[in-house]
FIBARO-822692 format. One record per residue (C-alpha): residue number from 1; x, y, z. Coordinates in steps of 0.1 Angstrom, whole numbers. Example, Ala and Ser with C-alpha at 12.3 -4.5 7.8 and 13.67 -1.06 7.14 Angstrom:
[doba 1; [123; -45; 78]]
[doba 2; [137; -11; 71]]
// end
This chain:
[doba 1; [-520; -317; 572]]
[doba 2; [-517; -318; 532]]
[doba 3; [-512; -296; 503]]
[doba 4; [-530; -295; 469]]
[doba 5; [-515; -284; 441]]
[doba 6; [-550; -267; 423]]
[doba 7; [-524; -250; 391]]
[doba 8; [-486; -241; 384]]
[doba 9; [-488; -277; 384]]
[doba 10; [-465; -290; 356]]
[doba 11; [-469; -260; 339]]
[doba 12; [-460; -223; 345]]
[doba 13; [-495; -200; 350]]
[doba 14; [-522; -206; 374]]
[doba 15; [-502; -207; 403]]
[doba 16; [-528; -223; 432]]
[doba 17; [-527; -241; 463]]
[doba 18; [-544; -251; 488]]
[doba 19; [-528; -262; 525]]
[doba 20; [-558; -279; 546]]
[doba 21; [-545; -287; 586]]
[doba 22; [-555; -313; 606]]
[doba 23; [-579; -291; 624]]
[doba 24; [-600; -282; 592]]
[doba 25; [-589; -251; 585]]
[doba 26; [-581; -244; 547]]
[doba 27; [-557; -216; 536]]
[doba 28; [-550; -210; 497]]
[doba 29; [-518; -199; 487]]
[doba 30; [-519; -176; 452]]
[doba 31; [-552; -178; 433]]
[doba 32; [-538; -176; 394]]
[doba 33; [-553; -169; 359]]
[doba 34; [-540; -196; 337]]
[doba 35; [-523; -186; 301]]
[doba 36; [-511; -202; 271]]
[doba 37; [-530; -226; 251]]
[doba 38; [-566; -230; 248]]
[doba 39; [-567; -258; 269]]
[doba 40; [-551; -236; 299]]
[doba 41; [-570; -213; 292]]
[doba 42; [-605; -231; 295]]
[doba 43; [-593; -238; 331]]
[doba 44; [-601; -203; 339]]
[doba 45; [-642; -213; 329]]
[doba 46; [-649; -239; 347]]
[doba 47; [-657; -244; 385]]
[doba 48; [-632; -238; 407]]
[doba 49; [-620; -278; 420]]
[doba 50; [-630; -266; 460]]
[doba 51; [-656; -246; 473]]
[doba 52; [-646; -208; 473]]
[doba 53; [-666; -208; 505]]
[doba 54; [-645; -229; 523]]
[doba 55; [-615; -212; 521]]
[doba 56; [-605; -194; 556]]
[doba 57; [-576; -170; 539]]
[doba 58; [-558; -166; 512]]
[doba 59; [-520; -156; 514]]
[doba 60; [-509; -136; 476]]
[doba 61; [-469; -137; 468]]
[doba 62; [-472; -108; 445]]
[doba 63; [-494; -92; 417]]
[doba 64; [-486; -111; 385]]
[doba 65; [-515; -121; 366]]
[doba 66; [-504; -156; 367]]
[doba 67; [-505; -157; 407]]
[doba 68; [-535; -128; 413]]
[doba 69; [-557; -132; 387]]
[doba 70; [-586; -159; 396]]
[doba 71; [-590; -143; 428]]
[doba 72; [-621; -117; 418]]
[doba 73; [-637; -148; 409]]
[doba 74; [-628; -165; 437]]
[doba 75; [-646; -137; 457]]
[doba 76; [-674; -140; 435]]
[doba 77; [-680; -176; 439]]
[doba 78; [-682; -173; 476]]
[doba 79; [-645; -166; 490]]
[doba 80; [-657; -135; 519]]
[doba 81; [-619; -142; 544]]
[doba 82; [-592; -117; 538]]
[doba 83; [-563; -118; 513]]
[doba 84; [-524; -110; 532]]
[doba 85; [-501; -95; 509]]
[doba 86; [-475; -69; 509]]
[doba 87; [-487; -35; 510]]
[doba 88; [-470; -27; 473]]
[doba 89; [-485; -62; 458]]
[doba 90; [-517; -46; 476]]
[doba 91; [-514; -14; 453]]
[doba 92; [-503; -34; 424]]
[doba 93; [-534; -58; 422]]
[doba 94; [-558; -23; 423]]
[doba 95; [-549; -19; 389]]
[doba 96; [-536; -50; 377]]
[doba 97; [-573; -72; 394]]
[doba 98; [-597; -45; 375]]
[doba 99; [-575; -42; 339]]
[doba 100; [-576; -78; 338]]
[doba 101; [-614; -77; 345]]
[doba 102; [-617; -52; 315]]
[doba 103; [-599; -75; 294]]
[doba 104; [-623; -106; 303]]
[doba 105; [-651; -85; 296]]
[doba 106; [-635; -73; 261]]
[doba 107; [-625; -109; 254]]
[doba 108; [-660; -121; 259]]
[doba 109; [-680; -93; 241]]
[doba 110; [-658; -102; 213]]
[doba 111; [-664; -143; 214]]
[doba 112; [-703; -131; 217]]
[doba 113; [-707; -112; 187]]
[doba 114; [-693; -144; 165]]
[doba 115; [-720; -166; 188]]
[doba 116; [-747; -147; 184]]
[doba 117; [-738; -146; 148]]
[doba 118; [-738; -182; 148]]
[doba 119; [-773; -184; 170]]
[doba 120; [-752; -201; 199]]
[doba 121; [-749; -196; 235]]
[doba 122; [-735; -164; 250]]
[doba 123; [-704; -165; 275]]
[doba 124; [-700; -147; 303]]
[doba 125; [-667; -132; 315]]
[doba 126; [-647; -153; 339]]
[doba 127; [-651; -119; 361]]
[doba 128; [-658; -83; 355]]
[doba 129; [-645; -51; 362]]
[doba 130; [-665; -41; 390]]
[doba 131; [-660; -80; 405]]
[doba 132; [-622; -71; 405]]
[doba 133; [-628; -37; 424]]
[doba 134; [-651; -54; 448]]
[doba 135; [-628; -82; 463]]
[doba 136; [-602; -53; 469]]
[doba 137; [-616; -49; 498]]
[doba 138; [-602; -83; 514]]
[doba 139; [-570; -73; 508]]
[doba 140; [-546; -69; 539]]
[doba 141; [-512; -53; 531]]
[doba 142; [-484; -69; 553]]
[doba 143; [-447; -53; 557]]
[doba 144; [-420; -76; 551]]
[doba 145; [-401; -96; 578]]
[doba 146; [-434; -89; 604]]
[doba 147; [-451; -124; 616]]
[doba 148; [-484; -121; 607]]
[doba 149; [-516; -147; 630]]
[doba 150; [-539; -153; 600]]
[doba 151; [-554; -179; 621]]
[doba 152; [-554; -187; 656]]
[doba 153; [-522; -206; 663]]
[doba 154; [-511; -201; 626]]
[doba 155; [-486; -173; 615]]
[doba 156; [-472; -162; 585]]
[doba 157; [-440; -139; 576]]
[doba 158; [-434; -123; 538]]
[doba 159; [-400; -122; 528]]
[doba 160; [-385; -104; 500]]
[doba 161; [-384; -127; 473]]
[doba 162; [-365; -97; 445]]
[doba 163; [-394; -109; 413]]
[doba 164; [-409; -80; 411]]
[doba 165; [-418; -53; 435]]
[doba 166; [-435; -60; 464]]
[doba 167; [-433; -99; 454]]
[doba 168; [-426; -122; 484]]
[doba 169; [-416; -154; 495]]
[doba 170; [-440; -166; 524]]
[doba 171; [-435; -192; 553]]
[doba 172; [-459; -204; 569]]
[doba 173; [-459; -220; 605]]
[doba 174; [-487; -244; 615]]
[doba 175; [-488; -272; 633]]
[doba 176; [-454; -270; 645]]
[doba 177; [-439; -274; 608]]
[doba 178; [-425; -242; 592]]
[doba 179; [-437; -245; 551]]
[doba 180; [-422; -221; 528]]
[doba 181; [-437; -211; 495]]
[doba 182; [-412; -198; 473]]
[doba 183; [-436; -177; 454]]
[doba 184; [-412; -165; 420]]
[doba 185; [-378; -162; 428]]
[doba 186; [-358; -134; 411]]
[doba 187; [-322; -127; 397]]
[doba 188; [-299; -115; 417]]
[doba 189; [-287; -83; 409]]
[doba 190; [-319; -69; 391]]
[doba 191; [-323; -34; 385]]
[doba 192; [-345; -19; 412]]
[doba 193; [-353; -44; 432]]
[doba 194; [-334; -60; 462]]
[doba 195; [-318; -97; 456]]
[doba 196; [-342; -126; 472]]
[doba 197; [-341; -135; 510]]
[doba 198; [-316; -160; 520]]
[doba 199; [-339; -187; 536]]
[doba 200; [-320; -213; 555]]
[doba 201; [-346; -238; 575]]
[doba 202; [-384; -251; 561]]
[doba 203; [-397; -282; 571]]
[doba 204; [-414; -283; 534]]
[doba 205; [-406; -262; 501]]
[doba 206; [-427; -254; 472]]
[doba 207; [-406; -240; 449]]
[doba 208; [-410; -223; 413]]
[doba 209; [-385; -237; 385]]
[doba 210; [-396; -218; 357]]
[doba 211; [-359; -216; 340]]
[doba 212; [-348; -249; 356]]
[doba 213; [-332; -255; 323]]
[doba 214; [-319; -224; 312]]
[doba 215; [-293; -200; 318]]
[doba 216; [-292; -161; 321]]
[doba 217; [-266; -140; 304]]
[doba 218; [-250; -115; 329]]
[doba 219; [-263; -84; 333]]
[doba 220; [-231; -66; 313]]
[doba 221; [-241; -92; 288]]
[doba 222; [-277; -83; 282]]
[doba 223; [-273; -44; 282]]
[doba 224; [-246; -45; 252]]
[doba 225; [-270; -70; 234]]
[doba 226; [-296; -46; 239]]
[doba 227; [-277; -18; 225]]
[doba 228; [-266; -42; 196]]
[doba 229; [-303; -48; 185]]
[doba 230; [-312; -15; 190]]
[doba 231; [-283; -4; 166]]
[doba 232; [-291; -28; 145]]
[doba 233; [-328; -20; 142]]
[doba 234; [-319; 18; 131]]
[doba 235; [-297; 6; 105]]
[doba 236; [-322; -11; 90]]
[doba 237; [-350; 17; 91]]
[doba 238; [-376; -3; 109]]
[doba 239; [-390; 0; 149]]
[doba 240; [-380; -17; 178]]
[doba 241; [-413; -37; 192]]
[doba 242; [-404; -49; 228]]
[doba 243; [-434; -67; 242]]
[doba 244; [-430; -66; 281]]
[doba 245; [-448; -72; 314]]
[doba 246; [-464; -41; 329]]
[doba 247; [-450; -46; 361]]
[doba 248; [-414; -49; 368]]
[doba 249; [-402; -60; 330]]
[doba 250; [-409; -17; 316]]
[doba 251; [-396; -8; 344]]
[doba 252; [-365; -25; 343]]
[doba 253; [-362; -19; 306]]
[doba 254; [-364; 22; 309]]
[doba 255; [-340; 14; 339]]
[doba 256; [-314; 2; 315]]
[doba 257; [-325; 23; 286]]
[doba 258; [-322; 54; 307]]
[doba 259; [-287; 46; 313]]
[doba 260; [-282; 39; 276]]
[doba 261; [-293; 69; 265]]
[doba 262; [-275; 89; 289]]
[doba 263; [-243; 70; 279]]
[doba 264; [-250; 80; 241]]
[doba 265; [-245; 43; 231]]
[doba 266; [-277; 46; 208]]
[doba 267; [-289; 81; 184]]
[doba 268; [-314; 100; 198]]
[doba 269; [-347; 79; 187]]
[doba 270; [-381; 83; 207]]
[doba 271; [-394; 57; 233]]
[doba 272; [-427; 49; 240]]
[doba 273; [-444; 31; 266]]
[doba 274; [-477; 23; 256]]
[doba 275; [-498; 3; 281]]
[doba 276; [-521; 21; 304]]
[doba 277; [-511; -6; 327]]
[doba 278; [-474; -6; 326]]
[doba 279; [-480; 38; 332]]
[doba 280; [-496; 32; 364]]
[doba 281; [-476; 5; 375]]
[doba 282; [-447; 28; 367]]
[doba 283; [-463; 56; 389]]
[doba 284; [-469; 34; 421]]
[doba 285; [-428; 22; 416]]
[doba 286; [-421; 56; 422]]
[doba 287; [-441; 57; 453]]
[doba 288; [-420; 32; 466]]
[doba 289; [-385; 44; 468]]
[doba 290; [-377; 23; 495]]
[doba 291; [-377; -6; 482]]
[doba 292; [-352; -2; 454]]
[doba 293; [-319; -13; 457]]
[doba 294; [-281; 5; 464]]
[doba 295; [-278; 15; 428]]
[doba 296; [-317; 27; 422]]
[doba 297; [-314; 46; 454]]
[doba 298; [-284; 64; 447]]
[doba 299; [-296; 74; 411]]
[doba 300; [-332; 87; 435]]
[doba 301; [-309; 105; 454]]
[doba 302; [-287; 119; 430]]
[doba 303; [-316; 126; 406]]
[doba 304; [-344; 138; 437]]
[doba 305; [-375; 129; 409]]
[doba 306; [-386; 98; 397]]
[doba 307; [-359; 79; 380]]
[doba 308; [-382; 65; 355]]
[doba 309; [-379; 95; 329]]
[doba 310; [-351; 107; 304]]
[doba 311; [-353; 129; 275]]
[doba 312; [-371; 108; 244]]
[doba 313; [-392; 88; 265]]
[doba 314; [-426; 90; 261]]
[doba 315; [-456; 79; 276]]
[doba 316; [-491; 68; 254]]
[doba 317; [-522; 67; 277]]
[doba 318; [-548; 72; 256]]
[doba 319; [-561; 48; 229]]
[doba 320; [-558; 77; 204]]
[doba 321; [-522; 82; 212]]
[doba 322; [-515; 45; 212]]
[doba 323; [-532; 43; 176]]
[doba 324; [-509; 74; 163]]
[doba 325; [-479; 55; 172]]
[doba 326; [-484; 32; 143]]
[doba 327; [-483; 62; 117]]
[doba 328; [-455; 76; 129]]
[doba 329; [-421; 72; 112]]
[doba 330; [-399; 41; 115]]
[doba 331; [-368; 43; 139]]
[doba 332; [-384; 39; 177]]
[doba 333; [-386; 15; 203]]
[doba 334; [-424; 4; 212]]
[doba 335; [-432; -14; 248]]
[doba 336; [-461; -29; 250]]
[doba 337; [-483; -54; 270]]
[doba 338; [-489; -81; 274]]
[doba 339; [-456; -93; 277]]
[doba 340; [-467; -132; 261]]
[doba 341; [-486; -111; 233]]
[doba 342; [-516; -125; 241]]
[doba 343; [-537; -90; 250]]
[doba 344; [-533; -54; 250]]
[doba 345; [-524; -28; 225]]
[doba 346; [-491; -53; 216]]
[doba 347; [-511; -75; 199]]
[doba 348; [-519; -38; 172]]
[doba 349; [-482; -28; 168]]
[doba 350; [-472; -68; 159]]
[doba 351; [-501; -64; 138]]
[doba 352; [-490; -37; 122]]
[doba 353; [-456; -43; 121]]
[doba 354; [-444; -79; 124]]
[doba 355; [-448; -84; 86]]
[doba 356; [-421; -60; 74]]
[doba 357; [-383; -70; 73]]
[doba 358; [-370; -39; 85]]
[doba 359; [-390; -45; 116]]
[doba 360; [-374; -61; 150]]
[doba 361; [-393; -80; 177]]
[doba 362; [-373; -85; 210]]
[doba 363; [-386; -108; 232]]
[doba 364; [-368; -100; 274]]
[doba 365; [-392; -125; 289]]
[doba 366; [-409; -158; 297]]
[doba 367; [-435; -169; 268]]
[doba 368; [-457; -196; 278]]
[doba 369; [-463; -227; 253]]
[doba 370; [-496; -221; 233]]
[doba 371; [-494; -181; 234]]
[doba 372; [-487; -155; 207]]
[doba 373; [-454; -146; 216]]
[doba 374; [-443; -184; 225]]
[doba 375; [-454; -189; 181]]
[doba 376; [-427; -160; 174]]
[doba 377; [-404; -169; 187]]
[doba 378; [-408; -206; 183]]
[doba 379; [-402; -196; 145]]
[doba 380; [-435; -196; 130]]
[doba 381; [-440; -180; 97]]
[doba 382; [-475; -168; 99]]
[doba 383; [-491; -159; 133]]
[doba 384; [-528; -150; 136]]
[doba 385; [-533; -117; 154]]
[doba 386; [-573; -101; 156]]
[doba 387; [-585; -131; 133]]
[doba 388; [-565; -120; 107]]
[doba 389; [-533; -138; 91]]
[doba 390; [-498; -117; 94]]
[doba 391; [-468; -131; 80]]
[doba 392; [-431; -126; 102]]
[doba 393; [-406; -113; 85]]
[doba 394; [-393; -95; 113]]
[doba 395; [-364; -103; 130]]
[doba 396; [-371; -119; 160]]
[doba 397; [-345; -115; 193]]
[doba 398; [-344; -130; 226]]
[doba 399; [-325; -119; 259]]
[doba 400; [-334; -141; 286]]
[doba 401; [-311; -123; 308]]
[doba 402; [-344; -94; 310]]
[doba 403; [-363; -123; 331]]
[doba 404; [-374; -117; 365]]
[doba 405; [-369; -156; 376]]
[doba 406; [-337; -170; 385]]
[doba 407; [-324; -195; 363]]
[doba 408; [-311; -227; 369]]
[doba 409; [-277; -219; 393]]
[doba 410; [-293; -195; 412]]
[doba 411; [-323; -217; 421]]
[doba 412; [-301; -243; 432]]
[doba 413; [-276; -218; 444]]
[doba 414; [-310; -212; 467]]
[doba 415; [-317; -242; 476]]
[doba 416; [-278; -252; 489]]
[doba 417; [-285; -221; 514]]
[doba 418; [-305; -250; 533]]
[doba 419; [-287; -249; 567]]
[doba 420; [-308; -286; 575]]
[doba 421; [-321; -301; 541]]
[doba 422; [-360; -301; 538]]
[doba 423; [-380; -328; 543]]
[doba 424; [-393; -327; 509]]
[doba 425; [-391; -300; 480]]
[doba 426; [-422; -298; 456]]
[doba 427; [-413; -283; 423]]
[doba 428; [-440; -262; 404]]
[doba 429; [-442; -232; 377]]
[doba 430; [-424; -247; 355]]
[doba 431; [-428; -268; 322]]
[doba 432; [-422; -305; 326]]
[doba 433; [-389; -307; 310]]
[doba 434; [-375; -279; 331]]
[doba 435; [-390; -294; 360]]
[doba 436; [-375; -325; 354]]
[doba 437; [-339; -312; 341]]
[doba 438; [-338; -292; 378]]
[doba 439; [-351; -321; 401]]
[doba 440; [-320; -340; 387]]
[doba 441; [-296; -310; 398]]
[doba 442; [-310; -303; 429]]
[doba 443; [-308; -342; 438]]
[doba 444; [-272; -345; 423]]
[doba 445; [-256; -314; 441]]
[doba 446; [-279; -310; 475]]
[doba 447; [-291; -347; 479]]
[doba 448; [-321; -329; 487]]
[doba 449; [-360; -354; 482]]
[doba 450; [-376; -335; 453]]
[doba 451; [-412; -341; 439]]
[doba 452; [-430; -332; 412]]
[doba 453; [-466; -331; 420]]
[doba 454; [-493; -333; 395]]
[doba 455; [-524; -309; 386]]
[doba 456; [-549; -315; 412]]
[doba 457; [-528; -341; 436]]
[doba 458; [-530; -344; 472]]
[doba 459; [-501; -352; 493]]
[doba 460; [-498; -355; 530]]
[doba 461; [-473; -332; 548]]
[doba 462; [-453; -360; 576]]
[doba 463; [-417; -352; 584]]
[doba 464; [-404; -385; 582]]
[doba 465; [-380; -374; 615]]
[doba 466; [-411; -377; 637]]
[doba 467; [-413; -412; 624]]
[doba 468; [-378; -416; 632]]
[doba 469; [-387; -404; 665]]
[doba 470; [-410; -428; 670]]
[doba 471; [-386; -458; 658]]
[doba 472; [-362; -444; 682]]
[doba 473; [-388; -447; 714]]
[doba 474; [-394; -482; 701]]
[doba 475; [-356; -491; 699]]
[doba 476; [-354; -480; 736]]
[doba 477; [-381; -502; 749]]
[doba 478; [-364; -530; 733]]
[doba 479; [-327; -524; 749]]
[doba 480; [-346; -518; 782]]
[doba 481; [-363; -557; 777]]
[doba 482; [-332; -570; 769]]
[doba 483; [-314; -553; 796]]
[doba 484; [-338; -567; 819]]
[doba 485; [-333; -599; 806]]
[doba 486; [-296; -601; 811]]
[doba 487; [-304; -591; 847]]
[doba 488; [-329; -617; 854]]
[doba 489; [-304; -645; 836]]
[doba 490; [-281; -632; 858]]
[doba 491; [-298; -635; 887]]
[doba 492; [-311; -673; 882]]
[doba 493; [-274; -683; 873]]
[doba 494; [-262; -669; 906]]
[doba 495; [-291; -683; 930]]
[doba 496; [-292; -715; 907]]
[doba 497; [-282; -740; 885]]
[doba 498; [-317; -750; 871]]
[doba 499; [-313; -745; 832]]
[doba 500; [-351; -756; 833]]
[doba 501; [-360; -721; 853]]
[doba 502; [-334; -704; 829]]
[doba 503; [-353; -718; 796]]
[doba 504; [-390; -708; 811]]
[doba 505; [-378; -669; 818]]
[doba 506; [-363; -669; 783]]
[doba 507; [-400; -679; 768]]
[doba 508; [-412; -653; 789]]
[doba 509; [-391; -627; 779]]
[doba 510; [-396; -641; 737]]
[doba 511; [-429; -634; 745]]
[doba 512; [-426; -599; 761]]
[doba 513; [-401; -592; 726]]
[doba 514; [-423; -601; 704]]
// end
């Protein structure tokens, strides 16, 4: 049995592997779009490095782009076996698959109009719309903690893995080994969301290590910050631009607003949550009340509506609304997608506002090297946004605390659940020097065999104890030749005293030895 490691690979986006068992079979394990610089990005172009056709099933650990988003064009290119997830990541991707199509399309229609300008060959989206609406129908929506036969004589069971709603980690048990993909593993203590499943056994781990280097503040800490900047921003007469993930990240952030506003820690200033995405998302988390945590279900209970509303927030659906936004007054909060800047009606209101000092960018997640958001708040004085040049002169904030990934002591906090340590732990999603910094911790405090796997390598899955195993029948055989020997020297010194007979049975036992 081996694994590929197809994306996440060294790098955080395009999370993709592939496990192929001895018996042929081939299951992929996430199918994502890759993000961040242009070279990434290309990745999403070209030919898939297997044949699509040959895939038997694909298991999805939740709906992020970054995990879900190659697989329309995986269905495309020949993929026809069904796709286990959880039934809310199911739900999730309905939206998430065919926005993501639209903006492939939009991306590509803009790219043509400079070709054809330019009398040079036309692109085609990477998928469409109608490609992403299409492979819905693989999906299979799983309940957590149920084992699952995707295969004959292989099973799978989700666990919650508290990333996002609905987002799972997933073990898999073939060929006698028990593999567990860690999918994204969140913070403990989110809003919302349950804390991730306490795993204790896996033969093999492939684990995410995206803040493998970094360090949350607590969750006290990040809700006065918030109020700070917020303050802070109203002082100065400007708006608040928050660009966030449509799924879990808005959520979470009217979570903690809500309570903000109803602990009059900020004026009374309008909110606005302007991604068509991020409103539907919002509408399916509150079909799912039973997922939410203690705290989330008591405010449900208490409230008996939908606990994402409060007086000032206000929801843009419409492309006319969303425009309007930008002539209103200063003085309001703006959330937006896409969370790294790099699409959506975020990329207007930096546009718009990013070059005015009174303005204040707040940045409450992970921004990928080579996107939009990752230029910000890397410091860069003039950004390009819609081909045009816009300086910064905002102030530009960070609370990493917002992230839905653990950081680095709660991943090996994770890891030092291990009852028996794993043969081998594979570290992916991450950028190299996170990677590296957390291989070091987890080897220092677990003694634990970590590996970094490259883009596109194959490595054989052996547990070195079946070796052992074998050394051990071998060490057996050897203490029953030499026990034999002792008998047989035995017997020749009792029935004689011919050292000659004594010498030929030790050459014939060398010989049996060796």
């Amino acid at each position: 049995m081996k694994i590929t490691f197809y994306g996440a690979a060294e790098t955080v986006t395009g999370s993709c592997f592939k496990l192929t068992t001895d018996n042929g079979s081939n299951i992929l394990i996430d199918c994502g779009l890759f993000q961040g610089s242009r070279e990434l990005k290309e990745r999403n172009y070209g030919d898939f490095a297997f044949d699509p056709s040959e895939i038997d099933v694909v298991l999805l650990t939740h709906a992020h782009i970054d995990h879900s988003g190659l697989i329309p064009k995986l269905s495309n290119k020949g993929f026809q076996g069904k796709i286990f997830t959880t039934n809310v990541t199911k739900e999730l991707c309905s939206i998430m698959l065919p926005d993501s199509g639209h903006i492939q399309e939009m991306e590509v229609e803009r790219k043509n109009r400079k070709l054809a300008r330019a009398n040079k060959p036309l692109l085609d989206p990477i998928y469409t719309v109608e490609d992403a609406e299409k492979c819905m129908g693989q999906f299979v929506g799983v309940a957590y903690n149920t084992p699952v036969e995707i295969l004959p004589e292989i099973k799978t069971i989700f666990k919650d893995a508290g990333h996002i709603l609905g987002s799972a980690m997933i073990e898999l048990y073939v060929e006698g080994k028990k593999i567990l993909f860690s999918g994204d593993i969140g913070n403990n203590d989110q809003p919302i969301i349950n804390d991730p499943t306490i795993i204790d056994q896996a033969d093999f781990v492939i684990m995410e290590s995206t803040y493998g280097n970094r360090f949350h503040l607590e969750t006290e800490d990040k809700a006065t910050q918030l109020v700070q900047i917020i303050n802070k921003t109203i002082r100065k007469g400007g708006n608040l631009i928050i660009p966030a993930f449509a799924i879990e990240r808005t959520q979470d952030l009217i979570y903690h607003l809500k309570k903000i506003v109803n602990s009059d820690l900020i004026p009374k200033i309008d909110i606005y949550i302007d991604s068509p995405l991020a409103i539907r998302a919002t509408e399916i988390f509150c079909k799912y009340p039973d997922f939410y945590d203690e705290d989330a279900t008591k405010l449900k209970e208490e409230e008996n509506q939908c606990i994402f509303d409060f007086p000032g927030l206000k929801y843009t659906l419409s492309a006319d609304e969303s425009k309007a936004i930008n002539f209103l007054k200063n003085n309001n909060i703006i959330i937006s997608a896409s969370g790294m800047c790099d699409a959506g009606r975020i990329k207007h209101h930096l546009k718009h506002n990013l070059w005015k000092s009174q303005t204040t960018v707040l940045f409450v997640g992970y921004q990928a090297q080579g996107t939009l958001g990752r230029k910000i708040l890397d410091g860069e004085k003039v950004v390009r946004i819609h081909g045009e040049e816009v300086a910064v002169n905002a102030d530009i904030e960070n609370i990493e605390g917002f992230s839905a990934h653990a950081d680095q002591k709660a991943l090996v906090e994770w890891v030092q659940k291990f009852k028996d340590k794993p043969e081998k732990i594979f570290l992916v999603h991450g950028e190299p020097e996170g990677m590296q910094m957390l291989a070091k911790v987890i080897k220092d405090e677990t003694k634990n065999n970590v590996l970094i796997p490259k883009v596109g390598e194959t490595i054989e899955l052996i547990r070195s104890k079946e070796t052992v195993a074998e050394v051990s029948d071998f060490e057996k055989e050897i203490s029953k030749t030499f026990e034999l020997f002792e008998s047989k020297l035995q017997d020749i010194l009792n029935n004689s005293g011919n050292s000659t007979k004594i010498l030929e049975e030790l050459d014939k036992l060398k010989t049996k030895i060796k």
